[in-house]
N, C-alpha and C positions, 0 to 999 in steps of 0.2 A: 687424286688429291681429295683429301675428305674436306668436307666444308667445318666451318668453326661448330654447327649443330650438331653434325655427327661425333664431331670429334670430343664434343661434350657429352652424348648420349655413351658413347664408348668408356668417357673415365668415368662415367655416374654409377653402369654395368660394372665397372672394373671395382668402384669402391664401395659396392654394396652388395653385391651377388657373394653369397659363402663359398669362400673357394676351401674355406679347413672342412667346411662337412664333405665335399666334393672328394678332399681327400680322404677323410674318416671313411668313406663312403667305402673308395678305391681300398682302405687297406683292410678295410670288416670283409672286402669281397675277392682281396689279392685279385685287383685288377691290372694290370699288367701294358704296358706299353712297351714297342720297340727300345730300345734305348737309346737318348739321341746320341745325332752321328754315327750310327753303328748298321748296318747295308744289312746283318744278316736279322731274319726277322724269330730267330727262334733265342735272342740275346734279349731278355725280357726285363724288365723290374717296375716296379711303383714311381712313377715322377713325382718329383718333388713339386711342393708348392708352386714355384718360380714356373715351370715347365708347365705346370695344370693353367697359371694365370695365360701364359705367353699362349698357348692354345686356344686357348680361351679369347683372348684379344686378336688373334689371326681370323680365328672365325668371323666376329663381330665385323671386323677390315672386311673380308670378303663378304658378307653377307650385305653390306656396303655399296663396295664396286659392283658388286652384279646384279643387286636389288631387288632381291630373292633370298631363297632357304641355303642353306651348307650345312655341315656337319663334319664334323672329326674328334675323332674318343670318346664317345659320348656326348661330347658338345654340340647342338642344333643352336644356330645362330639364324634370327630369321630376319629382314627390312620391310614392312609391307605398310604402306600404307605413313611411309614418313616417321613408324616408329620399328624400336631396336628390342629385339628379344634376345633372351639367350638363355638355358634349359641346359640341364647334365639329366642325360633319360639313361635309366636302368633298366627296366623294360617296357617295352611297348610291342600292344598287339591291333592288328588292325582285321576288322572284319574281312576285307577282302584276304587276306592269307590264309584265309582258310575255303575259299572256293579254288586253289589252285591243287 
């Protein structure tokens, strides 16, 4: 159960964070998701707005409950420290992958 704080940090993310560039983003790069409801994973297309936000608000929930980092589609939703991130990363490189 989230507390009334969180639960306001979540609509604050929800009505201010660009979720149209998120999409602009997804269709300048035909990024592709499962489609929901659908088991096989080579059944592809662009989510719509609605599906980008709802992900996007899942994360946040779980970044939440476990009060820590997540991520899904791009989406990294982090809690640390009593406040609420949330990021759409298109790349990222991190020095240690490249000692591997």
């Amino acid at each position: 159960m989230l507390t009334e704080r969180e639960q306001e940090a979540i609509d604050n993310i929800m009505d201010y964070f660009d979720f149209n560039k998120v999409l602009k983003t997804m269709i300048a790069l035909d990024w592709k998701w499962v489609k929901e409801n659908h088991k096989d994973i080579n059944d592809l297309e662009i989510p719509s707005i609605g599906r980008i936000r709802k992900t996007a608000r899942k994360a946040l929930i779980r970044a939440i409950e476990i009060k820590d980092y997540t991520s899904s589609g791009g989406f990294e939703a982090e809690y640390e420290d009593g406040v609420l991130y949330l990021r759409f990363v298109v790349e990222e490189w991190d020095e240690r992958a490249s000692d591997e």
